[in-house]
Residue frames as qw, qx, qy, qz and C-alpha x, y, z in Angstrom:
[[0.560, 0.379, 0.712, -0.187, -0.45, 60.07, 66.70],
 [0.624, 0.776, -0.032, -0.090, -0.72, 62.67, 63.18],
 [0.208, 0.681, -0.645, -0.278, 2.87, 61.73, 62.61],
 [0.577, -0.028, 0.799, -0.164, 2.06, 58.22, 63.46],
 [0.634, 0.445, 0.610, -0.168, -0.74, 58.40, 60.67],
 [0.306, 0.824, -0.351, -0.323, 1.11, 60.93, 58.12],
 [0.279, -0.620, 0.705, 0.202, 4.00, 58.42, 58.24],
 [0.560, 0.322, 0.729, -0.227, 1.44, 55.38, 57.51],
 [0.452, 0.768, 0.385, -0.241, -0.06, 56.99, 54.56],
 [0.145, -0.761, 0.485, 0.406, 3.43, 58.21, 53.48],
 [0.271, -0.281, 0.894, 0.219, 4.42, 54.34, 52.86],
 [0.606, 0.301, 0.733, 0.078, 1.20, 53.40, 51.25],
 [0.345, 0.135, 0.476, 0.798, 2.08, 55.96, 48.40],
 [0.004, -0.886, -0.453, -0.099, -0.25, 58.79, 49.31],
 [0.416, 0.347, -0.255, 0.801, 0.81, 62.40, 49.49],
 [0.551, -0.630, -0.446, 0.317, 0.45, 64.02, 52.65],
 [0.215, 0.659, 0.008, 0.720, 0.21, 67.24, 53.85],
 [0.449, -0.447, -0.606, 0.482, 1.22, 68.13, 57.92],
 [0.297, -0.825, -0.024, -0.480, 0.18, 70.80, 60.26],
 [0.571, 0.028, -0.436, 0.695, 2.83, 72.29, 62.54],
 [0.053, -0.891, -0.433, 0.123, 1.83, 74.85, 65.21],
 [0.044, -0.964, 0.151, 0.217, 4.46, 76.96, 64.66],
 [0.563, 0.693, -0.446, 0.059, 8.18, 77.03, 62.49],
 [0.063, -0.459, 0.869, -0.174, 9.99, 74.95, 65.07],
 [0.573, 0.065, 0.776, -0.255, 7.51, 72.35, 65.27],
 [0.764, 0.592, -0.022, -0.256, 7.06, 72.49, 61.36],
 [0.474, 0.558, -0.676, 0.082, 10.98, 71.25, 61.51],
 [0.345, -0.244, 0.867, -0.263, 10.50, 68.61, 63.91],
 [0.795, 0.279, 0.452, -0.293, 7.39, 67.16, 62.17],
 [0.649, 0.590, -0.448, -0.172, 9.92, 67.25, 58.68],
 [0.157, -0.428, 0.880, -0.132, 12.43, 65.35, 60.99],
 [0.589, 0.073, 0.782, -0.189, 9.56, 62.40, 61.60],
 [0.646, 0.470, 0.601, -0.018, 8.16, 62.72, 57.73],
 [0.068, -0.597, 0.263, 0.755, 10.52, 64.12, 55.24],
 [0.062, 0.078, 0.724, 0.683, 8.95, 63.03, 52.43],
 [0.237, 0.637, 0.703, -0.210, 5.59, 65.03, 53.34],
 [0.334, 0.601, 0.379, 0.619, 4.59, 67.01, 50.26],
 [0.099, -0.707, -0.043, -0.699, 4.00, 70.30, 52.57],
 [0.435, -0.335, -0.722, 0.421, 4.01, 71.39, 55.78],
 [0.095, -0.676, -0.079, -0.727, 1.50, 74.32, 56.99],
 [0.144, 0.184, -0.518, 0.823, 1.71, 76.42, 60.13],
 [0.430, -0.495, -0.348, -0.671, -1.13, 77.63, 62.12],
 [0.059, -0.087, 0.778, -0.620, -1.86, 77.93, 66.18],
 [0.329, -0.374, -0.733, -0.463, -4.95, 76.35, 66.82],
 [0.334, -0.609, -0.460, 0.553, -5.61, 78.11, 70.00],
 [0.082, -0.442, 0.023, 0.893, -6.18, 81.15, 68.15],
 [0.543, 0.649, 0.506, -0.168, -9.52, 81.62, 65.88],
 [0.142, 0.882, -0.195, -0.405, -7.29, 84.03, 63.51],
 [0.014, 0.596, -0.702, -0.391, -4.66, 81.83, 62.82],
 [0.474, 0.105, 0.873, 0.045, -6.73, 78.56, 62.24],
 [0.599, 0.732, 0.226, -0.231, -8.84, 80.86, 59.74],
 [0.243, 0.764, -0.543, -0.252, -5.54, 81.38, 57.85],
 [0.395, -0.204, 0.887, 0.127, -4.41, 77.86, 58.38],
 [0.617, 0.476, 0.621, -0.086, -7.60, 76.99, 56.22],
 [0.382, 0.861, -0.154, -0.300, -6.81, 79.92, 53.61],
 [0.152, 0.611, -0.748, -0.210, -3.26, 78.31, 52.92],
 [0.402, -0.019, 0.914, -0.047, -4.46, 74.95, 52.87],
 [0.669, 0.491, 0.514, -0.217, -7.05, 75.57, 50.55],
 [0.273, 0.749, -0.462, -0.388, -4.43, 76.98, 48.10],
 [0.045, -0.419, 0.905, 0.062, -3.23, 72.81, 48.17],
 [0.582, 0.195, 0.697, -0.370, -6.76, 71.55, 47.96],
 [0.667, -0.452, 0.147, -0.574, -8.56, 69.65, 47.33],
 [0.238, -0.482, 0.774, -0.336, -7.98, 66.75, 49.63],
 [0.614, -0.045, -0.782, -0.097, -9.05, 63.26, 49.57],
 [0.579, -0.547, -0.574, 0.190, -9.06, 63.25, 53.44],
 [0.159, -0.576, 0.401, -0.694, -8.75, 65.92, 56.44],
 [0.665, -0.406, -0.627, -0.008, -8.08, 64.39, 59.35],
 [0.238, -0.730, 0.335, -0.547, -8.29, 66.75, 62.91],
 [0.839, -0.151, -0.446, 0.274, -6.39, 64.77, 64.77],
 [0.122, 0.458, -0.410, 0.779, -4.80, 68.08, 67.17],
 [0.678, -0.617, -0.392, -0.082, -6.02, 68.02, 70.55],
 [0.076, 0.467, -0.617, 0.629, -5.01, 69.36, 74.27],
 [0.562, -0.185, -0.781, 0.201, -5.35, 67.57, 77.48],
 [0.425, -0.663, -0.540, 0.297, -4.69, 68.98, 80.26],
 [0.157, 0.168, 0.086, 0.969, -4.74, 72.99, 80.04],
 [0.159, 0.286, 0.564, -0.758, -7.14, 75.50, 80.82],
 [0.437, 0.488, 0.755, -0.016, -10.66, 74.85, 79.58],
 [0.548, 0.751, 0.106, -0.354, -11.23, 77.73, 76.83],
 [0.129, 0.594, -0.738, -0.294, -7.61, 76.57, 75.31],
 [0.321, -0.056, 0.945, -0.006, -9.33, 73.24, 75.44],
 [0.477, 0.624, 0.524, -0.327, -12.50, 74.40, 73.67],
 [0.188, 0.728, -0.472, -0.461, -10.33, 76.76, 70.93],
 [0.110, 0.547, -0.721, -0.411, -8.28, 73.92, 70.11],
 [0.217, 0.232, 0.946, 0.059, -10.19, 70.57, 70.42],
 [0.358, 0.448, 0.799, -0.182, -13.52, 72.61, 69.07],
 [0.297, 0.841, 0.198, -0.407, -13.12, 75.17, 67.26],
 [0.136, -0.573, 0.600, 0.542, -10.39, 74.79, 65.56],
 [0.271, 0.437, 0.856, 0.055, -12.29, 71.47, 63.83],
 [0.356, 0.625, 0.635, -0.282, -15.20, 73.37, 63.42],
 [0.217, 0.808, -0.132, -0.532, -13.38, 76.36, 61.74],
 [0.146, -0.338, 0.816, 0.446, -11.02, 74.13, 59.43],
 [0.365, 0.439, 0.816, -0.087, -14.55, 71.94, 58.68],
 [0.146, 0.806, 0.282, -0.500, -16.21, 75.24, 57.28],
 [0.100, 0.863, -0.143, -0.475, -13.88, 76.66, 55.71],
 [0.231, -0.245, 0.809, 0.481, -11.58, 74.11, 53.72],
 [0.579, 0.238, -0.449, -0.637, -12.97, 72.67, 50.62],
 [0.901, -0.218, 0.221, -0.302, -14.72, 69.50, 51.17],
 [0.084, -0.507, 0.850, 0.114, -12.98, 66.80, 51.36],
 [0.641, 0.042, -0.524, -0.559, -14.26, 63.64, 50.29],
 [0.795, -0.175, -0.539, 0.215, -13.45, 62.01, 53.78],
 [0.178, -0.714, 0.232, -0.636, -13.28, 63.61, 57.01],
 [0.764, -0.391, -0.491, 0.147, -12.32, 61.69, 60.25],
 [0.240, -0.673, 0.356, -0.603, -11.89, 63.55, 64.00],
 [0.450, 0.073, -0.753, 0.474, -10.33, 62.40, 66.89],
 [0.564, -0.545, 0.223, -0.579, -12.59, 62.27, 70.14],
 [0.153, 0.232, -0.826, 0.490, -11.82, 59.83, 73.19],
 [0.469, -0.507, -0.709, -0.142, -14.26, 57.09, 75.29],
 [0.095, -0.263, -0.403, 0.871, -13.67, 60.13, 77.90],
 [0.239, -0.133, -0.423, -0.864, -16.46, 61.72, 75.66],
 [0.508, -0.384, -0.763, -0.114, -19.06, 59.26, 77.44],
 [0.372, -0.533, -0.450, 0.613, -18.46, 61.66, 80.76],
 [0.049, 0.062, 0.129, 0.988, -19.05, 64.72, 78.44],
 [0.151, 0.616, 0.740, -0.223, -22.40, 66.70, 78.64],
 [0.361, 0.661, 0.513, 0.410, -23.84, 69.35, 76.52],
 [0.311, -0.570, -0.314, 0.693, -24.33, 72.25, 78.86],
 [0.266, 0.327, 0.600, 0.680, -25.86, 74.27, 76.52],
 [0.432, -0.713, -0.524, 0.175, -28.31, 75.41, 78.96],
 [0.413, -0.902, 0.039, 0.117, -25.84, 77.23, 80.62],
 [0.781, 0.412, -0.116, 0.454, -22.94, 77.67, 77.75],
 [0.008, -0.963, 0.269, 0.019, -19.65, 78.88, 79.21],
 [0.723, 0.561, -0.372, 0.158, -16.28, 78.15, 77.69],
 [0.237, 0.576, -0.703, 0.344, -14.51, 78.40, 80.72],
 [0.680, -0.163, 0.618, -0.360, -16.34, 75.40, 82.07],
 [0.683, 0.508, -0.459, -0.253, -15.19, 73.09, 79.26],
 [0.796, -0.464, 0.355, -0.158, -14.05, 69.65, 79.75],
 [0.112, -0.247, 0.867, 0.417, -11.69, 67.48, 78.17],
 [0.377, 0.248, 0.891, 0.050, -14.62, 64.94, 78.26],
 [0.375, 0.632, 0.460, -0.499, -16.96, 67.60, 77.24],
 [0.205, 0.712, -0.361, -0.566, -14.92, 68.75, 74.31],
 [0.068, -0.212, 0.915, 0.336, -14.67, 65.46, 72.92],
 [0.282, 0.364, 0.876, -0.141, -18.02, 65.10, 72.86],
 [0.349, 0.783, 0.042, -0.514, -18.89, 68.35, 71.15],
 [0.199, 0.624, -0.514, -0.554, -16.25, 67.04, 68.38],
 [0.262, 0.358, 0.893, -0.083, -18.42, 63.80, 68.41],
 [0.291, 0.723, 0.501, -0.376, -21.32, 66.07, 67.45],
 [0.209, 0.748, -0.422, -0.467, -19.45, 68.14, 64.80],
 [0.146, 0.140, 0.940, 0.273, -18.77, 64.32, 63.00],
 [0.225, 0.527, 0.820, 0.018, -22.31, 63.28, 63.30],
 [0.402, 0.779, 0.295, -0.379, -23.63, 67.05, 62.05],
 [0.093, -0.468, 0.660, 0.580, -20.91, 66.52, 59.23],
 [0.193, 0.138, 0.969, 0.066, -22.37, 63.38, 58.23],
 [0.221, 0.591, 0.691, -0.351, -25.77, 64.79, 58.13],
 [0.305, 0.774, 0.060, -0.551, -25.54, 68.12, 56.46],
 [0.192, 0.622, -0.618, -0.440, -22.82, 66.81, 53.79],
 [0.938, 0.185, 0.164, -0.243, -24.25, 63.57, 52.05],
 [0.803, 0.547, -0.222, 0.075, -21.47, 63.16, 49.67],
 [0.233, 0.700, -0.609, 0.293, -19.04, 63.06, 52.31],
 [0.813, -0.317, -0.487, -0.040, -17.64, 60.74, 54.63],
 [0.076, -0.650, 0.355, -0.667, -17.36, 61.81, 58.31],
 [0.792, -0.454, -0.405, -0.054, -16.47, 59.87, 61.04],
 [0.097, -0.761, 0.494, -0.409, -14.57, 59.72, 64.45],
 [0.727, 0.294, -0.605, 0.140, -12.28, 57.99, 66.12],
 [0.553, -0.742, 0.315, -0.212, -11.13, 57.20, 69.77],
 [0.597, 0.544, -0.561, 0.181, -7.80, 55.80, 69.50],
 [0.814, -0.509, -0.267, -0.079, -8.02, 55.13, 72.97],
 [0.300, -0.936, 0.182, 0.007, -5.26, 55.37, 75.81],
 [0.900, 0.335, -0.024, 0.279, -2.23, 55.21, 73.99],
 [0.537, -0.578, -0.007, 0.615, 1.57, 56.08, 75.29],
 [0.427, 0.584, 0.120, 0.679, 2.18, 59.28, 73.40],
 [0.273, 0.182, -0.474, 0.817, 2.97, 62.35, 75.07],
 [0.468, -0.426, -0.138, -0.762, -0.57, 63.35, 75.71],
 [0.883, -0.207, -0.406, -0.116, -1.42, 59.66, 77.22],
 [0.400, -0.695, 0.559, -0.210, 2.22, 58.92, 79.20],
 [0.283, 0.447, -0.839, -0.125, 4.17, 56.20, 78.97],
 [0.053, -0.097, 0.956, -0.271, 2.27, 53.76, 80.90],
 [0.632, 0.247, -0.053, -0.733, -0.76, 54.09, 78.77],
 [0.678, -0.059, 0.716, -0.156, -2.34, 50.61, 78.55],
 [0.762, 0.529, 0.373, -0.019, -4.02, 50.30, 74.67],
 [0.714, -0.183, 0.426, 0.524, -1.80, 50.06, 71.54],
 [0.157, 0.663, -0.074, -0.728, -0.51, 52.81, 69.92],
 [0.111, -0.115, 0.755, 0.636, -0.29, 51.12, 66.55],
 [0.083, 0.539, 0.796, 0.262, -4.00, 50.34, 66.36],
 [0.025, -0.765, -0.259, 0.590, -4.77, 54.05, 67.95],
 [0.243, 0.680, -0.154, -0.675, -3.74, 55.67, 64.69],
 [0.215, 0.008, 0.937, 0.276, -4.86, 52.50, 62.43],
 [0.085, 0.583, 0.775, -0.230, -7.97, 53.30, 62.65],
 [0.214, 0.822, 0.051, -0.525, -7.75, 57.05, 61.08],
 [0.064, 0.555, -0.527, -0.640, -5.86, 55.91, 58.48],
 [0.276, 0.193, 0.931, 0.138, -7.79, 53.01, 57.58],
 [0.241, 0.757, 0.544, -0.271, -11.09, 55.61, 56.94],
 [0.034, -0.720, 0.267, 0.640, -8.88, 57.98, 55.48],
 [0.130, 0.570, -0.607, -0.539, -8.23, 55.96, 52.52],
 [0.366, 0.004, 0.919, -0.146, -9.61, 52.23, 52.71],
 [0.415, -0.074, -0.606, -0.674, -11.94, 50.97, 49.99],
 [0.243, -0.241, -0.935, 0.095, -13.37, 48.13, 52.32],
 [0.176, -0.497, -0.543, -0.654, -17.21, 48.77, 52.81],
 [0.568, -0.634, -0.442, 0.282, -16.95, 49.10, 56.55],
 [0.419, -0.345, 0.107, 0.833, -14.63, 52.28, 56.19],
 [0.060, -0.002, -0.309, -0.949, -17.36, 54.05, 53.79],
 [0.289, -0.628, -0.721, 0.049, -19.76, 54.75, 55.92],
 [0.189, 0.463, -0.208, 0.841, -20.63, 58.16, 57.97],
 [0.578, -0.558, -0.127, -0.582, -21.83, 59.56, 60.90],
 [0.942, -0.193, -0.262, -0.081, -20.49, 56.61, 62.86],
 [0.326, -0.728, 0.537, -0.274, -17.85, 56.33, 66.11],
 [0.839, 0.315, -0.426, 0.124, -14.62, 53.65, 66.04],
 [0.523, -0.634, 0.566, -0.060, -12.29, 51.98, 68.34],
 [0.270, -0.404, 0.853, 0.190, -9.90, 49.64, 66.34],
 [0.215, 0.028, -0.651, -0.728, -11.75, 50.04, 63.28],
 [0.166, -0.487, -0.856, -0.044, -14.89, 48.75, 65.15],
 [0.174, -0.561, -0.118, -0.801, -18.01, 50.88, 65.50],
 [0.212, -0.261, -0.738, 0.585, -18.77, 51.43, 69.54],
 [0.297, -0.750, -0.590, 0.003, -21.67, 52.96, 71.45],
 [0.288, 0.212, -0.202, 0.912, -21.17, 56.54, 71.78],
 [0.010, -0.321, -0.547, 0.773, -22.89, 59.18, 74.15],
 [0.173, 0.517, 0.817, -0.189, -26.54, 59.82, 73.41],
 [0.229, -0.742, -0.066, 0.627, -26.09, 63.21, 73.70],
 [0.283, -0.394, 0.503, 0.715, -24.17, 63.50, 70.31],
 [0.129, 0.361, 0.838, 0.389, -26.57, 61.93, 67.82],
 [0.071, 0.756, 0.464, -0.457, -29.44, 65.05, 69.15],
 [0.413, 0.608, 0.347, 0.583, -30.05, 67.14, 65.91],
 [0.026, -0.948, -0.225, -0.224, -30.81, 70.00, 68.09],
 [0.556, -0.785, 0.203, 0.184, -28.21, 70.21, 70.24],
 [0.607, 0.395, 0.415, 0.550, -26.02, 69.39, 66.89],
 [0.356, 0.617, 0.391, 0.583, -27.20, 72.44, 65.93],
 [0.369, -0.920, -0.074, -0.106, -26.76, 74.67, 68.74],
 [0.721, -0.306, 0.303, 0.543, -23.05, 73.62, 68.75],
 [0.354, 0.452, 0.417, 0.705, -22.80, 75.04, 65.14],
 [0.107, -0.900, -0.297, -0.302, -24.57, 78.06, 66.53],
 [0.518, -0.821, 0.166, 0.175, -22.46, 78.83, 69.47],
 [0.721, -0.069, 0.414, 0.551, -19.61, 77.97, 67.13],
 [0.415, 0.593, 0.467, 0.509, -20.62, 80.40, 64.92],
 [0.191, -0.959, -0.188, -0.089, -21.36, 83.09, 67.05],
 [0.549, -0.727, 0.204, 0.359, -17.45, 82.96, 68.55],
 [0.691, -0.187, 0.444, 0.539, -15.98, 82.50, 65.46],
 [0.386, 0.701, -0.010, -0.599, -18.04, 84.27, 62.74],
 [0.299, 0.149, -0.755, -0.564, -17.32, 81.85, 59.99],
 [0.793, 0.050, 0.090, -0.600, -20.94, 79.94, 59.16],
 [0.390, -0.087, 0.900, 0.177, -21.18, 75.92, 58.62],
 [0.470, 0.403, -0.105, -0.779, -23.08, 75.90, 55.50],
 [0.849, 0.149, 0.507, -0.009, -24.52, 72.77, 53.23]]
């Protein structure tokens, strides 16, 4: 899907910087996009290296768009929290603002629940994580006026995550991040606001809660020690 949208964004004459987790997958992602202006490293399952990923990226800012578009499926739930929430949350923080910010979360999110109550990482869901990076949009949106921050569910599309016999189409699945990324049209500069195939849907209640917003950012902070600041 990010080579899907790198590739996109290639042809309409933008420059493009990928994220590889590691030096063999930074030469497979040149194979699919050799004409991306950079390619940086960085495991996102590790709070150390995603704080460096942001340090060498910000040496290349600043950015027109950031889109977190990484994600894991089916693994064990704090590698699912690391990389689908924190990694976001730390890269959010710490780059320089972009002027456009779009995350990938999934209509699985609708089965996600806060659990805040009773936080523990290794009771993370897919759904749940996708809904915490639902909330990390909408407290984008909020704290950063001047930016736009939205998210995306590209829905179930055949990439490797999905499987080959994924029903919805992969071309609109990563249409839809590059259309916000870069689009003038007045539907696409907007914030705060959840897409399927460029259309805004109904997203889980849950997200849009200022407090619980803001207890995410806390509990994000506390594991990670980098602050989300206005």
């Amino acid at each position: 899907m990010g080579a899907l949208s790198a590739k996109a964004l290639i042809a309409q004459g933008h420059i493009v910087v990928l994220h590889a987790r590691n030096a063999v997958r930074k030469l497979d992602a040149l194979k699919i996009n050799p004409e991306a202006e950079a390619v940086l490293t960085g495991d996102l399952s590790t709070i150390e290296e995603t704080k460096n990923l942001a340090f060498e990226a910000n040496k290349l800012a600043p950015f027109d768009a950031v889109i977190h578009n990484a994600g894991v499926y089916q693994t064990a739930s704090k590698e699912i929290f690391a990389v689908n929430v924190l990694a976001p949350y730390i890269l959010t923080a710490l780059l320089q603002k972009p002027q456009r910010l779009i995350y990938l979360t999934s209509g699985m999110h609708l089965q996600g629940r806060s659990k805040f109550h009773n936080f523990n990482i290794n009771h993370v869901s897919y759904s749940d994580s996708k809904l915490y990076v639902l909330m990390l949009c909408k407290a984008a949106a909020r704290l950063w006026t001047n930016v736009y921050a939205n998210a995306v569910d590209p829905g179930w599309v055949p990439t490797k995550m999905g499987g080959r016999g994924a029903p919805d189409d992969l071309q609109k699945g990563y249409a839809t991040q590059v259309w916000l990324a870069v689009s003038n049209d007045e539907k696409a500069k907007v914030s705060g606001r959840y897409f399927f195939h460029q259309k805004e849907q109904h997203s889980n209640p849950e997200a849009d809660d200022i407090l619980l917003q803001e207890k995410l950012l806390d509990f994000c902070k506390k594991i990670t020690g980098v602050s989300f600041s206005q």
